[in-house]
C-alpha positions in Angstrom: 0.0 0.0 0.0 1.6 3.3 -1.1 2.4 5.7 1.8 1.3 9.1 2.4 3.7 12.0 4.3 2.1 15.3 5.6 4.2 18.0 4.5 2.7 21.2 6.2 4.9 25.1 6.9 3.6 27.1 9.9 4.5 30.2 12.0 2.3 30.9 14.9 -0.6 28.3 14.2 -1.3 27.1 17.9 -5.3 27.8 17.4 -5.0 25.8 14.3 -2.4 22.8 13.8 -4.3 20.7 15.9 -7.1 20.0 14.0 -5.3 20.1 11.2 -3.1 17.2 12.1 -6.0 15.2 13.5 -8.0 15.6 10.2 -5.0 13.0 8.7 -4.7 10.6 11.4 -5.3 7.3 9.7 -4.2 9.1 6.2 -1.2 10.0 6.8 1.4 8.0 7.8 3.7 10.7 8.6 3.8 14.3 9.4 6.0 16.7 9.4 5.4 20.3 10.4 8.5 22.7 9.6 8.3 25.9 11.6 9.6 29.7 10.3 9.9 30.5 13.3 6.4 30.4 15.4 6.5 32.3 19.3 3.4 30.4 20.3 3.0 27.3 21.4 3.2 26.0 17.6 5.7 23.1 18.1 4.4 21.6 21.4 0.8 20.9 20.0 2.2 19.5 16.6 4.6 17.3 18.4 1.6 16.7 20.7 -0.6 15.6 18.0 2.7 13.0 16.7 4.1 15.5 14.1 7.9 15.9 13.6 9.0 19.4 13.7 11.5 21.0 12.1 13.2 24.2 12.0 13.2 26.6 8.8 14.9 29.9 9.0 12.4 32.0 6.8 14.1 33.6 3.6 11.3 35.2 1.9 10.8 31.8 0.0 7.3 29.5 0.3 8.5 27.4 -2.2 12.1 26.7 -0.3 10.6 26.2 3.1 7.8 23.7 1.3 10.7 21.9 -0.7 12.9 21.6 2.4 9.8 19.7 4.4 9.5 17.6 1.4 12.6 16.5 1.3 12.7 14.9 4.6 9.3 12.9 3.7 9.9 8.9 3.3 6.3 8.3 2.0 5.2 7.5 -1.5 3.0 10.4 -1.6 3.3 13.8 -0.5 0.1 15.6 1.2 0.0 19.8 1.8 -1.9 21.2 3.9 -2.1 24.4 5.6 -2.9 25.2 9.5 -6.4 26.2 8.7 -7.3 23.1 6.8 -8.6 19.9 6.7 -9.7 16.6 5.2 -13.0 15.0 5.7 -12.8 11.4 7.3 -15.0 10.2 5.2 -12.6 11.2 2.0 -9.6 9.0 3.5 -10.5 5.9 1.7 -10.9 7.5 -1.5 -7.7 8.7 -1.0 -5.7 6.0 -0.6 -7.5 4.1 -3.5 -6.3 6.8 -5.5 -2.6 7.1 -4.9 -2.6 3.1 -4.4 -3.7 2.9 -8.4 -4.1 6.3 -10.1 -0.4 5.9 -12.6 -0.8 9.9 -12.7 2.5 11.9 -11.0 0.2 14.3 -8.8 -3.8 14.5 -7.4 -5.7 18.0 -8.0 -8.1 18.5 -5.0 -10.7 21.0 -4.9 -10.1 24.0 -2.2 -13.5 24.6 -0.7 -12.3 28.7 0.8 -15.3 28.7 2.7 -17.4 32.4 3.2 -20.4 33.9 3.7 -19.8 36.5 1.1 -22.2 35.8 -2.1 -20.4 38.6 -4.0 -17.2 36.4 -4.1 -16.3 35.3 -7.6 -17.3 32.1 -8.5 -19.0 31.5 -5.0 -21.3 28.2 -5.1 -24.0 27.5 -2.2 -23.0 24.0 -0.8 -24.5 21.3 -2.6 -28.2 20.1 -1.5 -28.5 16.9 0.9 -24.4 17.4 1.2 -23.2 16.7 5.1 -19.7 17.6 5.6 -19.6 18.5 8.7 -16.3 20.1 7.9 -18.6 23.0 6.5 -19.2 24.5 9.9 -22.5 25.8 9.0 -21.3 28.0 6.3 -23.2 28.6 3.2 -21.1 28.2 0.5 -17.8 28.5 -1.1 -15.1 29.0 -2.9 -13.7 25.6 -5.3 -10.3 26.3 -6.4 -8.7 23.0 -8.0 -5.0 22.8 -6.2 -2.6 20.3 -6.6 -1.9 19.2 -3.0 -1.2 15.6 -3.5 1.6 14.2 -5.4 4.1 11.6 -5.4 7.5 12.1 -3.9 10.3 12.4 -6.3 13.2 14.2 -7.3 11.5 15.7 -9.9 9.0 17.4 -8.2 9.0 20.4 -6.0 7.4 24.2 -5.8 8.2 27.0 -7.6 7.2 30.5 -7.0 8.6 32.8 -3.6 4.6 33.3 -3.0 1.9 31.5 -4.4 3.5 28.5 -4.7 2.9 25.8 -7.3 4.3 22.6 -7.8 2.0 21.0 -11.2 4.6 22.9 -13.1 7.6 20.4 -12.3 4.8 17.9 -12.4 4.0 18.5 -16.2 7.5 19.8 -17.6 8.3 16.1 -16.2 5.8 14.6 -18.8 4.0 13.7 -15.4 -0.1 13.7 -15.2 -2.2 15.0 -13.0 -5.9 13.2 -12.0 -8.2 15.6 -11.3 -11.1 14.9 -8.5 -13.6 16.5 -6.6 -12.1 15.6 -3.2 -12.4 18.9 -1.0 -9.8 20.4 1.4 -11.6 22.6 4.0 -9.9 25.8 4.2 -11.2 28.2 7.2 -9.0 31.4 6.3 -12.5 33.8 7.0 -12.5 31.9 10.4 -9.4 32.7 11.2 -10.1 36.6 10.3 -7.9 39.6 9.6 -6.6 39.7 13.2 -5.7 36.3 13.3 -3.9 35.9 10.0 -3.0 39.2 9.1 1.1 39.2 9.7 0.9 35.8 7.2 -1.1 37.9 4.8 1.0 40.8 4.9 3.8 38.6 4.4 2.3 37.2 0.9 1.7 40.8 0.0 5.2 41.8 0.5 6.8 38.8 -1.3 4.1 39.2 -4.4 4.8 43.0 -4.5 8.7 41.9 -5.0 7.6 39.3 -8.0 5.2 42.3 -9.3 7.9 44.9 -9.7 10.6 43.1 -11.4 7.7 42.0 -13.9 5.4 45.2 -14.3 3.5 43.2 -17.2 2.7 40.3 -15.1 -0.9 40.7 -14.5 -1.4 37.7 -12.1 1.4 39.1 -9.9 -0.2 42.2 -9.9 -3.7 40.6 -8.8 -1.8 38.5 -6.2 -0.8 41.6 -4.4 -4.1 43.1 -5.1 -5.6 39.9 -3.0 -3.4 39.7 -0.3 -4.0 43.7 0.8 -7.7 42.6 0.1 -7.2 39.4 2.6 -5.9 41.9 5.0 -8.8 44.1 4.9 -6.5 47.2 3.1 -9.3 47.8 0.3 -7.5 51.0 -0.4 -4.3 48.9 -1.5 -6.4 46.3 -2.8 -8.0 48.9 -5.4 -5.1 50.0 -6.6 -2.9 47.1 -6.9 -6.2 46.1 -8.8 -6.5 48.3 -11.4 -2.8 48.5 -11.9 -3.2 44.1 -12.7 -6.0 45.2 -15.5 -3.7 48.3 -17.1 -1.4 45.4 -17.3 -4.0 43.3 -19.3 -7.3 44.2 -20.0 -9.2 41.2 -20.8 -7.8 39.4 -17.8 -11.3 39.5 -15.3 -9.8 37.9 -12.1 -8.9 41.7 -11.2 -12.5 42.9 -12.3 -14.0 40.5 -10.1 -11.7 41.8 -7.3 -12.7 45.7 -7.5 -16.5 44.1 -7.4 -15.6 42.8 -4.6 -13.8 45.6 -2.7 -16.4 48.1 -3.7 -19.2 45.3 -2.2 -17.1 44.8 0.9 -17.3 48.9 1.4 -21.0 49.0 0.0 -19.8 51.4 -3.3 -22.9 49.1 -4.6 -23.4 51.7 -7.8 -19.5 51.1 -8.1 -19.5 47.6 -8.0 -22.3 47.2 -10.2 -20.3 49.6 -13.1 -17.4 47.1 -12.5 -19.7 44.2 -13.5 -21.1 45.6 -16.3 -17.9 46.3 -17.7 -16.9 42.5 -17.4 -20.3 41.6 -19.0 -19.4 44.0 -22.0 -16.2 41.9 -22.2 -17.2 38.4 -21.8 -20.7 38.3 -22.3 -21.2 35.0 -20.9 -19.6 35.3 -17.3 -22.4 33.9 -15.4 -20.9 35.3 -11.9 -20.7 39.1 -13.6 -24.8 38.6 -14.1 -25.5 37.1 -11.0 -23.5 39.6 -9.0 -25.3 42.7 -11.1 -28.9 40.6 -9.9 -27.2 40.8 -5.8 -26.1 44.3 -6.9 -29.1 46.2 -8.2 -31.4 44.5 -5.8 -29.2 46.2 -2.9 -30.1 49.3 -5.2 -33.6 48.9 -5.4 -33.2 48.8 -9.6 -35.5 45.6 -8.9 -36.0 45.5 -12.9 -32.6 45.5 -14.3 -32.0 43.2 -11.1 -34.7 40.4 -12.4 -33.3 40.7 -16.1 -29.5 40.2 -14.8 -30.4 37.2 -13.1 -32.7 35.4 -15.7 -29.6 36.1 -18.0 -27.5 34.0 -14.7 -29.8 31.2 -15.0 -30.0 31.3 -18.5 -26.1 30.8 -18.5 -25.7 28.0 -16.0 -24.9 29.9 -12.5 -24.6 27.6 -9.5 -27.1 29.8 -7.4 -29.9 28.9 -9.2 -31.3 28.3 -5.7 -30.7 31.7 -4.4 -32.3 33.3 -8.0 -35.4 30.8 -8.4 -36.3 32.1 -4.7 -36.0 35.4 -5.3 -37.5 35.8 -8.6 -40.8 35.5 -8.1 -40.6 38.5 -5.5 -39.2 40.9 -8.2 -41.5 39.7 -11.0 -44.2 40.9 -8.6 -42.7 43.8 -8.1 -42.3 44.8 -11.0 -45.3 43.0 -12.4 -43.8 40.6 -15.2 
């Protein structure tokens, strides 16, 4: 049976490891927590929980601390997680079927960033009669496919000082990657601004480096953008924002993100300007429509609200719960 090794970096994670590390026991048949230095009680509870701790003097460099805990794994398989994740019991079995038979080089899981913010691109209520109780009586989400799971070789490791990745050494490898539906629980709105704000910071600062020395990078832009948005600096977040869609125009991910910094400060008229002009791009971005339906019903336009999410439903949104309910109140309303 192939084996599995935790790989996980922390600093300052007390509130968090924990359940973390006992979401793998009886998946895992490792784990191995490597530290950047943590002044809480970090290390105790991981070694508490059975983890093996190491030391990592931080260099600015996710990818090098990641690689470095890899690299002292014995198991077939490598497993990431973060402090303020998880994996479902239930999902263990599946697991091990998979890296027991898959013949694929790495495992793309889905990244369930739960939130109760509907304005969120691509947010999707959880799915009807679903039970994790890993959900914590959120609402909904949002899926981002990540490669977290991947077998241990010489030829794979991260890239990237911030927003790591590692499918790229997977694929340049002539390695494949199986993708699934299997969920990691991530609880980053749980942990709040407060709680994660120096690690948030901290991706802001290393982004902003990879953003300057490449001013036509778009997606470095938008990661800096996010992290000051993470950290509740919507002034920051606007304008590292708008400098990722000078860099490329008809990249939305930015778009989306001024949507949602002008929702998070109730610019609602602002928001709604933003989504229209990603409609006028991409006329079939389903999210755009439903978020101009959330949008002008905050603004009372209760017409142009009905029409932008009939046009959502039309084009195959995931909140076709949240529009069919609400529907029926603005066609009587406004009396079609």
């Amino acid at each position: 049976m192939a084996s599995i090794s935790l790989c996980m970096i922390v600093k300052d994670e007390e509130a968090w490891i924990g359940q973390c590390l006992e979401s793998v026991k009886g998946l895992a048949d490792e784990m191995i927590v490597v530290d950047t230095g943590s002044s809480d009680r970090t290390r105790q509870v991981a070694k508490k929980r059975g983890a093996k701790v190491l030391n990592f003097r931080w260099n600015d460099d996710t990818s090098s601390a990641r690689n470095f805990g890899i690299r002292q794994a014995k198991g077939d398989w490598i497993l990431v997680l973060d402090a303020d994740e998880a994996i479902a019991r239930e999902d263990h079995q599946r697991i091990r079927e998979l890296v027991g038979g898959c013949g694929c080089s790495g495992i793309s899981l889905i990244q369930r960033n739960y939130t109760n913010d509907r304005f969120l691109l691509n947010w999707a209520p959880l799915p009807e009669g679903e039970d994790y109780e890993e959900s914590r009586g959120f609402p909904g989400y949002v899926a981002v496919p990540i490669v977290r799971l991947f077998r241990r070789s010489p030829g794979i490791s991260y890239e990237r000082r911030s927003h790591e990745v590692v499918e790229h050494s997977i694929t340049r490898g002539g390695g494949k990657v199986l993708r699934t539906d299997i969920p990691i629980h991530h609880y980053k709105e749980l942990k709040g601004a407060e709680a994660g704000g120096k690690t948030v910071v901290h991706y802001a600062r290393l982004s902003e480096k990879m953003a300057k020395a490449n001013p036509l990078d778009a997606k470095a832009h938008f990661d800096v953008a996010l992290s000051h948005f993470k950290n509740r600096d919507y002034g920051k977040a606007e304008d590292w924002y708008r400098r990722a869609i000078r860099a490329n125009p008809g990249y939305l991910e930015p778009y989306f993100g001024l949507s949602e910094v002008y929702a998070s400060t109730g610019r609602y008229e602002e928001a709604a300007r933003v989504n229209e002009e990603i409609t006028r791009i991409n006329p079939n971005a389903s999210s755009a429509h439903y978020n101009l339906g959330e949008l002008y019903l905050a603004l009372k336009r209760h017409g142009d609200a009905r029409a932008a999410y009939r046009k959502a439903l039309e084009l195959g949104s995931p909140h076709k719960e949240r529009i069919m309910e609400i529907l029926p109140q603005l066609e009587a309303i406004t009396g079609k």
